[in-house]
GULUMSE-144857 format. One record per residue (C-alpha): residue in three letters; x, y, z. Coordinates in nm, 2 decimals. Layout:
BEGIN
<node resn="ALA" u="X" v="Y" w="Z"/>
...
This chain:
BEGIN
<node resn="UNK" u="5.14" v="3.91" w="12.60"/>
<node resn="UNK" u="5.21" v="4.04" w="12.90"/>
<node resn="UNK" u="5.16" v="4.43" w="12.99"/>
<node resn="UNK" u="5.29" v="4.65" w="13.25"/>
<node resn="UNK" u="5.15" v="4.64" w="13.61"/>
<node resn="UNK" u="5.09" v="5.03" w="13.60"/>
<node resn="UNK" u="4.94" v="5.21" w="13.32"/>
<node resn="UNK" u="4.95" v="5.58" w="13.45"/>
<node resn="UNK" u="4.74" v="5.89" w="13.30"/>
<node resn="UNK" u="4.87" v="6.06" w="13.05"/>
<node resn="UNK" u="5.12" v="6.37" w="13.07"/>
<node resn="UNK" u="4.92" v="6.48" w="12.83"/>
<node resn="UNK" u="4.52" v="6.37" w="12.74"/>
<node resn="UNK" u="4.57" v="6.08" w="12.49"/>
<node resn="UNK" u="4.90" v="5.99" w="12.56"/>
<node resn="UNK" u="5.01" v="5.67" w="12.73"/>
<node resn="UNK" u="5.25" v="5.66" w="13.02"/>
<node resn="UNK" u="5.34" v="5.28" w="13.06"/>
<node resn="UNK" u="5.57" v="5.19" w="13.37"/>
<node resn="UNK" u="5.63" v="4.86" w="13.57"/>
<node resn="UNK" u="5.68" v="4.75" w="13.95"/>
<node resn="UNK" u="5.57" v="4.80" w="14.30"/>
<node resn="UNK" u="5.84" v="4.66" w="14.56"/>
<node resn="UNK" u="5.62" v="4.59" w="14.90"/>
<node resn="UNK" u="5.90" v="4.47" w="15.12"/>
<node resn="UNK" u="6.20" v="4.63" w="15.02"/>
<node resn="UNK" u="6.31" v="5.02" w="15.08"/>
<node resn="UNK" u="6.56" v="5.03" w="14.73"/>
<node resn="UNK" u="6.69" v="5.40" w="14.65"/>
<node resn="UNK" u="6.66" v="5.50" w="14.28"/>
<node resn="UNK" u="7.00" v="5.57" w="14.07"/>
<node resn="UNK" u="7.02" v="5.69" w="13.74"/>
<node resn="UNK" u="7.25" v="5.58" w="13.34"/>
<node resn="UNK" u="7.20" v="5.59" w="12.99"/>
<node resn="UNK" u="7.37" v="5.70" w="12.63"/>
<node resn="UNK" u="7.62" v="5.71" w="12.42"/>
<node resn="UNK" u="7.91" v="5.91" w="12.36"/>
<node resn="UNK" u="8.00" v="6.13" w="12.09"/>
<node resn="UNK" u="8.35" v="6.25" w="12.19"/>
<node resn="UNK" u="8.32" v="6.58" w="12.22"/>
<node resn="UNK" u="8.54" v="6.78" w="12.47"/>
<node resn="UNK" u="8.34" v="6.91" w="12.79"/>
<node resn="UNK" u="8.38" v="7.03" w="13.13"/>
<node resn="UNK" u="8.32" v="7.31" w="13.39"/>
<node resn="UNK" u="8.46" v="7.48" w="13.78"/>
<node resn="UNK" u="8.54" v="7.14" w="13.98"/>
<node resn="UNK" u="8.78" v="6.96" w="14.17"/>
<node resn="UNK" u="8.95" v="6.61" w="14.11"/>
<node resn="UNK" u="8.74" v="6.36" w="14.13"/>
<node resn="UNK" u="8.75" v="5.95" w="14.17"/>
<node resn="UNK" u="8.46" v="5.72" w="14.02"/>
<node resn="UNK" u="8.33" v="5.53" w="14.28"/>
<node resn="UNK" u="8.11" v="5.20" w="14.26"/>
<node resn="UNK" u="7.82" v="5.02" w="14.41"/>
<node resn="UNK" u="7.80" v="4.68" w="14.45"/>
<node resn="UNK" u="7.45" v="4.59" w="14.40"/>
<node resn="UNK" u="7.21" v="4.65" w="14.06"/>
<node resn="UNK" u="6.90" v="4.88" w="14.18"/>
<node resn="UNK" u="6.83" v="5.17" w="14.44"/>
<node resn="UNK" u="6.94" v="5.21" w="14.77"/>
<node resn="UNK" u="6.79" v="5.44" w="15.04"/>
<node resn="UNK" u="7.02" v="5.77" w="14.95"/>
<node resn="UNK" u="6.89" v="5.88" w="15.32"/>
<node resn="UNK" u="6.67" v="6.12" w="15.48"/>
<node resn="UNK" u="6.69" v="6.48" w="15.42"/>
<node resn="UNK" u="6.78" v="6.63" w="15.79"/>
<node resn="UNK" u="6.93" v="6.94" w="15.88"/>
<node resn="UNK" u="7.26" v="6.96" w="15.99"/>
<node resn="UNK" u="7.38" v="6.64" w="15.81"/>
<node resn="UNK" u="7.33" v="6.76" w="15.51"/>
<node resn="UNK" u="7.57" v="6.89" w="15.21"/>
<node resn="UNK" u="7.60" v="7.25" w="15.16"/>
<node resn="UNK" u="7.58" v="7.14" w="14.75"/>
<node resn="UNK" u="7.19" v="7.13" w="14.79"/>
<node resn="UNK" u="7.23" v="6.74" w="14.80"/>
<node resn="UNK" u="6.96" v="6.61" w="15.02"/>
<node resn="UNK" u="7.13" v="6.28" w="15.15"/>
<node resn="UNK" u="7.38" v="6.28" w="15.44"/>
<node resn="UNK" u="7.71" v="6.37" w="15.40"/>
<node resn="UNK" u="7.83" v="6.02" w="15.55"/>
<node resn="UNK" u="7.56" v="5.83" w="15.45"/>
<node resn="UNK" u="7.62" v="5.50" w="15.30"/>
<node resn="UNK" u="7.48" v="5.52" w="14.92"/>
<node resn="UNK" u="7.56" v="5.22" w="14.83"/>
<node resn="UNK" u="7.82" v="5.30" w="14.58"/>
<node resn="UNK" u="8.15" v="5.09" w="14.55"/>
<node resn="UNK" u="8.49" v="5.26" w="14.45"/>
<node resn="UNK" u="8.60" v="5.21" w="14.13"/>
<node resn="UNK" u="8.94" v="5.30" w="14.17"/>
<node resn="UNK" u="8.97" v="5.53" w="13.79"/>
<node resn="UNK" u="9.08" v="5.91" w="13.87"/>
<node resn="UNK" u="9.13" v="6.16" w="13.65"/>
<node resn="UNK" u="9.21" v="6.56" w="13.72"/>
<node resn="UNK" u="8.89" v="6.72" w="13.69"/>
<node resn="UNK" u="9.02" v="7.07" w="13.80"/>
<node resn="UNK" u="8.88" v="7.37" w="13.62"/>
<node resn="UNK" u="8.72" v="7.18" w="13.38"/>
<node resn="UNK" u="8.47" v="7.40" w="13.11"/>
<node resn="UNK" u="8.15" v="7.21" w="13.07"/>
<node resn="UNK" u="8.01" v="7.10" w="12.73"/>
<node resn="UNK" u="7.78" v="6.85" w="12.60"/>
<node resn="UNK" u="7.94" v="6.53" w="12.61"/>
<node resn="UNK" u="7.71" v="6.31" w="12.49"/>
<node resn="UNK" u="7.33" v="6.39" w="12.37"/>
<node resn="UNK" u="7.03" v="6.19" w="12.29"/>
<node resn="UNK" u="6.76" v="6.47" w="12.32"/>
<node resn="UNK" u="6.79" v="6.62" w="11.99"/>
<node resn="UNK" u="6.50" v="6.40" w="11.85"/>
<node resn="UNK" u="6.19" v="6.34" w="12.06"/>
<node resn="UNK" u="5.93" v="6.03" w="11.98"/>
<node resn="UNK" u="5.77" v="5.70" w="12.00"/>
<node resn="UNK" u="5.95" v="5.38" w="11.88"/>
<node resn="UNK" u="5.80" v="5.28" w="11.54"/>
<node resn="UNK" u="5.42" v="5.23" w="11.57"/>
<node resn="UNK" u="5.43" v="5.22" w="11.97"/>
<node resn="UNK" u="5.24" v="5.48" w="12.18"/>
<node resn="UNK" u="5.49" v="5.49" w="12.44"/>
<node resn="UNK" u="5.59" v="5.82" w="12.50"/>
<node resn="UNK" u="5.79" v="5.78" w="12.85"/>
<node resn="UNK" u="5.92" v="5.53" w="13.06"/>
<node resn="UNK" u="5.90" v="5.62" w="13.42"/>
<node resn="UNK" u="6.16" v="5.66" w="13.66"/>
<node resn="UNK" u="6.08" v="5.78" w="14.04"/>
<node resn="UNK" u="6.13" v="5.69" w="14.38"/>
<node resn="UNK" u="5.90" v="5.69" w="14.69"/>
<node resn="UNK" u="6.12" v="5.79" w="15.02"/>
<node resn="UNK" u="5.80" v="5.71" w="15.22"/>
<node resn="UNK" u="5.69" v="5.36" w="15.12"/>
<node resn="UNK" u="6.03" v="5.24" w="14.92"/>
<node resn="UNK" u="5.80" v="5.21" w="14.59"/>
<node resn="UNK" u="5.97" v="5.26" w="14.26"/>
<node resn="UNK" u="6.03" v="5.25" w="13.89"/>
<node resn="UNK" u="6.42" v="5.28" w="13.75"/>
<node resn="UNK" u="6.49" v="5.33" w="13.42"/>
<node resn="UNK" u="6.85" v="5.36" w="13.25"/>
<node resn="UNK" u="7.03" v="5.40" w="12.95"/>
<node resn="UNK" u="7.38" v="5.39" w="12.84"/>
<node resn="UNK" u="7.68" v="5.59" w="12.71"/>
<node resn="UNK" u="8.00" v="5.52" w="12.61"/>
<node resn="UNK" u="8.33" v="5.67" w="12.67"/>
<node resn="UNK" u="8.67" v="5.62" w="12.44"/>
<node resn="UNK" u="8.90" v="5.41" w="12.56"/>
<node resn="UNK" u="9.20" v="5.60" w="12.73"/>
<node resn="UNK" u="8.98" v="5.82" w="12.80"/>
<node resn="UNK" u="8.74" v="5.99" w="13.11"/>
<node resn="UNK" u="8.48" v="6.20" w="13.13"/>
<node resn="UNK" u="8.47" v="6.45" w="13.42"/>
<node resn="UNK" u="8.12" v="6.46" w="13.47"/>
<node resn="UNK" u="7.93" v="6.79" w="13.63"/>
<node resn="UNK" u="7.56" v="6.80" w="13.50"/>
<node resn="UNK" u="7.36" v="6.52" w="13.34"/>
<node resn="UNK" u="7.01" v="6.67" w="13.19"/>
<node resn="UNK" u="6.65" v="6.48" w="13.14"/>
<node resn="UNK" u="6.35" v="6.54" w="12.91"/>
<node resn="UNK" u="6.10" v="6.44" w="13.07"/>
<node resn="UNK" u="5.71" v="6.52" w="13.28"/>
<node resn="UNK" u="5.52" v="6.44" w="13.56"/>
<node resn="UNK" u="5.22" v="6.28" w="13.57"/>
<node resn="UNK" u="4.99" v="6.40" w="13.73"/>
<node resn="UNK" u="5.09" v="6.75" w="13.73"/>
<node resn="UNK" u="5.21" v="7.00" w="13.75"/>
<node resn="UNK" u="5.58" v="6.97" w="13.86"/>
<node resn="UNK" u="5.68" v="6.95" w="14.21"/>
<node resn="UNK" u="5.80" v="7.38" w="14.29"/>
<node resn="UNK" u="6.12" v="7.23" w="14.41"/>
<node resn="UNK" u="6.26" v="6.93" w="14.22"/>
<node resn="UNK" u="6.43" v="6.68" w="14.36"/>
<node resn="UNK" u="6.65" v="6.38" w="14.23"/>
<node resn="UNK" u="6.85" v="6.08" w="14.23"/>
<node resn="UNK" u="7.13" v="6.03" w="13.97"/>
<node resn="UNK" u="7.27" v="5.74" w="13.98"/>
<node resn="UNK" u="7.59" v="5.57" w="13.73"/>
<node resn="UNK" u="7.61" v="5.21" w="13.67"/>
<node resn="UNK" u="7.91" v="5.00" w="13.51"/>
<node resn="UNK" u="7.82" v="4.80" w="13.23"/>
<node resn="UNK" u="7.82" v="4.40" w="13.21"/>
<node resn="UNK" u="7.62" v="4.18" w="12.93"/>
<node resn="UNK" u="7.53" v="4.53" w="12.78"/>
<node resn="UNK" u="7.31" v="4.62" w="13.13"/>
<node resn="UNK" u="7.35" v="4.83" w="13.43"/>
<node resn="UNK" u="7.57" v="4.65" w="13.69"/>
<node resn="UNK" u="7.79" v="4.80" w="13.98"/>
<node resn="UNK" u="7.65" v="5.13" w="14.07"/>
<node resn="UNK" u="7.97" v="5.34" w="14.11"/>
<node resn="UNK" u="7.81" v="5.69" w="14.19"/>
<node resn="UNK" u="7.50" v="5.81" w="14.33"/>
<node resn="UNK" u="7.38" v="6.18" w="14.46"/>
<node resn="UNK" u="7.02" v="6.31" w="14.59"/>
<node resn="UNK" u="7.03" v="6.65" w="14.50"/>
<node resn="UNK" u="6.79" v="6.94" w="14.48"/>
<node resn="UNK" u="7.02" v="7.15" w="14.22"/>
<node resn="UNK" u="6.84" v="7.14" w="13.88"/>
<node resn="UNK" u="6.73" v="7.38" w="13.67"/>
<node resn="UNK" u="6.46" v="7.36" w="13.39"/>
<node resn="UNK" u="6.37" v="7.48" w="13.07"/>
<node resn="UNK" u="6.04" v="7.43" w="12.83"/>
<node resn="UNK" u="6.19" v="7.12" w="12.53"/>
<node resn="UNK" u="6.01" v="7.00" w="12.27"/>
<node resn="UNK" u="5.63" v="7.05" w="12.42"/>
<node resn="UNK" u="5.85" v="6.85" w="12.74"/>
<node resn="UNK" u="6.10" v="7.00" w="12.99"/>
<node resn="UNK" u="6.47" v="6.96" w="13.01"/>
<node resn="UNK" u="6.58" v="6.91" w="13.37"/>
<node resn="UNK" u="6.97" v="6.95" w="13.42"/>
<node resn="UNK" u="7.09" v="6.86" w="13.74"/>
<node resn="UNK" u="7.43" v="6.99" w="13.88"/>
<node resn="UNK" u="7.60" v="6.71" w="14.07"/>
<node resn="UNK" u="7.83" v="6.81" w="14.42"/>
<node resn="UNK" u="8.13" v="6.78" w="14.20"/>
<node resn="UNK" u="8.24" v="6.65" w="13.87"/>
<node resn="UNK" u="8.25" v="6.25" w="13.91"/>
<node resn="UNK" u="8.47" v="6.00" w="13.67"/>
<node resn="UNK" u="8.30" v="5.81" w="13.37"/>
<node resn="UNK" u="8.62" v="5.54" w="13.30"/>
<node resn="UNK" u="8.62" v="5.39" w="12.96"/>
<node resn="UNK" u="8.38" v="5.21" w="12.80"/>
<node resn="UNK" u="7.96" v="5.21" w="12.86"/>
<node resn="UNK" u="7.86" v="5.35" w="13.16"/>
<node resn="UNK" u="7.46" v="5.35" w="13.25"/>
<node resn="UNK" u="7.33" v="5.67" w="13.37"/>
<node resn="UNK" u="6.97" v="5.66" w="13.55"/>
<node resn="UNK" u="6.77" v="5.98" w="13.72"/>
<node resn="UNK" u="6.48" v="5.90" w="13.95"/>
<node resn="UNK" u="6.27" v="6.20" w="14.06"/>
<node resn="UNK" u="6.18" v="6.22" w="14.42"/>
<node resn="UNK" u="5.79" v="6.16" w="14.44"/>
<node resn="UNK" u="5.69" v="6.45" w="14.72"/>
<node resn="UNK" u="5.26" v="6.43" w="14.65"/>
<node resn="UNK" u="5.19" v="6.17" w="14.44"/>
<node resn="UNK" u="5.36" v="6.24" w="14.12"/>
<node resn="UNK" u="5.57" v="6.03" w="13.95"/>
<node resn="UNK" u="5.88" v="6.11" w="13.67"/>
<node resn="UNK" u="5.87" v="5.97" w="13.31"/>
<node resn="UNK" u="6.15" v="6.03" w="13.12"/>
<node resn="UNK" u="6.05" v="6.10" w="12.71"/>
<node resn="UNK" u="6.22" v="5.87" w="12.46"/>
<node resn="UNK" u="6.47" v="5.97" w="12.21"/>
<node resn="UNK" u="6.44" v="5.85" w="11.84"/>
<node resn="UNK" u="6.81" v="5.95" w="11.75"/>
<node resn="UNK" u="6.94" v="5.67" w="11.58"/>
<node resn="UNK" u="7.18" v="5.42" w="11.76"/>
<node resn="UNK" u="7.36" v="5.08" w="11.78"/>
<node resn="UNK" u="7.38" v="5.11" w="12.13"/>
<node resn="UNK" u="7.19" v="4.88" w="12.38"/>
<node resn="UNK" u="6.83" v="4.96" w="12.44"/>
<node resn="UNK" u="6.70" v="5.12" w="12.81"/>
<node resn="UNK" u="6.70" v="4.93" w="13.07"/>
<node resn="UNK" u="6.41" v="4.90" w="13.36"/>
<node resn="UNK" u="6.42" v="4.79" w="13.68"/>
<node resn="UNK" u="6.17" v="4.79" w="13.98"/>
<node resn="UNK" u="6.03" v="4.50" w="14.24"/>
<node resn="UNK" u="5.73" v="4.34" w="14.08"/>
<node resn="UNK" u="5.79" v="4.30" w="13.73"/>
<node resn="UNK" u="6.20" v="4.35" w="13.70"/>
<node resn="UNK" u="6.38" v="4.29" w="13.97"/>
<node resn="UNK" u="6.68" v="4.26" w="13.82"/>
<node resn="UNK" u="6.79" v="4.60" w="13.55"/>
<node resn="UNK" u="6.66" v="4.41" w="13.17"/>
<node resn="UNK" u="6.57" v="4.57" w="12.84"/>
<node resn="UNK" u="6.21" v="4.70" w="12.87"/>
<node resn="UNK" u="6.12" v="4.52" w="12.59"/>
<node resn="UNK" u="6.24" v="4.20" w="12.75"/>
<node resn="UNK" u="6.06" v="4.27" w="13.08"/>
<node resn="UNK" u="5.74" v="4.33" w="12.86"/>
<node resn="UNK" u="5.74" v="4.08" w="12.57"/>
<node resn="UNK" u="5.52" v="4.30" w="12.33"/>
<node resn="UNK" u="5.65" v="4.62" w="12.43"/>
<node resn="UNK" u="5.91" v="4.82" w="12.19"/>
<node resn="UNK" u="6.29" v="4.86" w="12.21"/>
<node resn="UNK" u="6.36" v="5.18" w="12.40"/>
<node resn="UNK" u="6.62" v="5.49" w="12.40"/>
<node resn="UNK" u="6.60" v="5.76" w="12.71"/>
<node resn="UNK" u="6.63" v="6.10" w="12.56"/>
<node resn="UNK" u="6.91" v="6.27" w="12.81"/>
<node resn="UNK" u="7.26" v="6.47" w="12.77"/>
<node resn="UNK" u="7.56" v="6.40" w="12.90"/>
<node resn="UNK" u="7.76" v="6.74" w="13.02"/>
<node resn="UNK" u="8.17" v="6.76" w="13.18"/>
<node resn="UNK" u="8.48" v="6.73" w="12.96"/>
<node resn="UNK" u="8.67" v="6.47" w="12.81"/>
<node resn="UNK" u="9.02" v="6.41" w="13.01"/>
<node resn="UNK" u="9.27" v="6.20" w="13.04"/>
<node resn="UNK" u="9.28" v="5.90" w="13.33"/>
<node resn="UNK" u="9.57" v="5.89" w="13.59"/>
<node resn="UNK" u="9.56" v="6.19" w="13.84"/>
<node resn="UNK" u="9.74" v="6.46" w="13.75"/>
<node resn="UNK" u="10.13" v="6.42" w="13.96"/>
């Protein structure tokens, strides 16, 4: 059987952080999916918005973090810089959305059956390239977008404590053979709150402005910015589903976004504990 290639301290003493990869000759920036949707109406203060795409699986550089080039949102990544993100041509009217939870899989926090995994991790190294991704998925009704504006994590560092300023990558995926595919939107942001979860923390991040979900599964990942050291795990959700486990990505062990348990034979079928927050519209700008 084969076992992950990192095997980090625990977040807590006795628990097991398992995670996978170590790219040596790329510089990939992290991007974050994951869920399922529930329906539920949602939104919050934003502008119209169109999804946007990427054309490759996995992380691209989201830039440095210099002065003047930067957005006024709190988003460290320059304003023209090329995320590599493709267009996905869906718009909806986002204007004056109110925000509510869209889609939630943090209501029940766990291991998978008999497993000891507690997190899968998720960060990105700006300095060396080095990274784990992890994702999971939601879904969206058909005829139907969500207007995006927050997406929240449970999760930990390890070691800690937590970084005093936070930092992160969210990152949206289309879906194809029930994995992450075309990234269509990606932010670097430093606008997150927190508050204490389930012995964990929830992390919700505040995007720029509300982006477009189109219809169907989307893959949400979040990758925290490692600034001394420390890496992200995200905890795992035992809510029941039918949806497609997490998906992992990084340079040694998955290069390519598979379901962890198909990365490491052995290893359990996963689900990301996160929420989902905007509102529920409908597609076709509004003439």
């Amino acid at each position: 059987m084969r076992t992950p290639s990192r095997l980090l301290p625990s977040l807590w003493a006795s628990i097991l952080v398992l995670g996978c990869g170590d790219p040596s000759t790329q510089t990939p920036s992290p991007d974050a999916t994951s869920g399922e949707s529930t329906g539920m109406d949602a939104g919050g203060p934003g502008t119209g918005a169109t999804a946007t795409g990427s054309g490759t699986s996995g992380v691209v550089d989201p830039g440095s973090s210099s002065g003047a080039d930067l957005l006024d949102t709190g988003s460290t990544a320059p304003e023209d810089a090329d995320d590599g993100t493709t267009d996905t041509g869906i718009t909806a009217d986002c204007d004056g959305i109110e925000t509510s939870v869209l889609f939630s899989s943090a209501g029940s926090i766990g291991s998978p059956g008999d497993s000891f995994l507690t997190y899968l991790l998720s960060w990105w190294n700006p300095n060396s390239g080095d990274y784990d991704e992890s994702a999971d998925d939601f879904e969206v009704p058909p005829g139907r977008c969500w207007c995006i504006s927050e997406v929240s994590i449970v999760a930990g560092y390890s070691p800690g404590p937590a970084p005093e300023t936070q930092e992160f990558v969210v990152n949206l995926y289309d879906d194809a053979g029930d994995l992450p595919n075309t990234r269509y939107f990606s932010e670097t942001t430093t606008q997150a709150s927190s508050e204490p979860w389930t012995f964990d923390t929830l992390y919700t991040i505040l995007l720029a402005e509300p982006v477009v979900a189109p219809p169907g599964r989307s893959w949400l990942s979040v990758l925290g910015v490692m600034q001394a050291g420390e890496r992200l795990g995200i905890r795992l959700s035992t809510v029941p589903t039918t949806s497609p486990s997490a998906a992992h990505l990084d340079l040694m062990d998955c290069d390519a976004f598979t379901h962890f348990e198909d990365c490491y034979p052995g290893q359990p079928a996963t689900q990301l504990a996160f929420e989902i927050h905007g509102a529920e519209v409908p597609c076709g700008a509004d003439e």
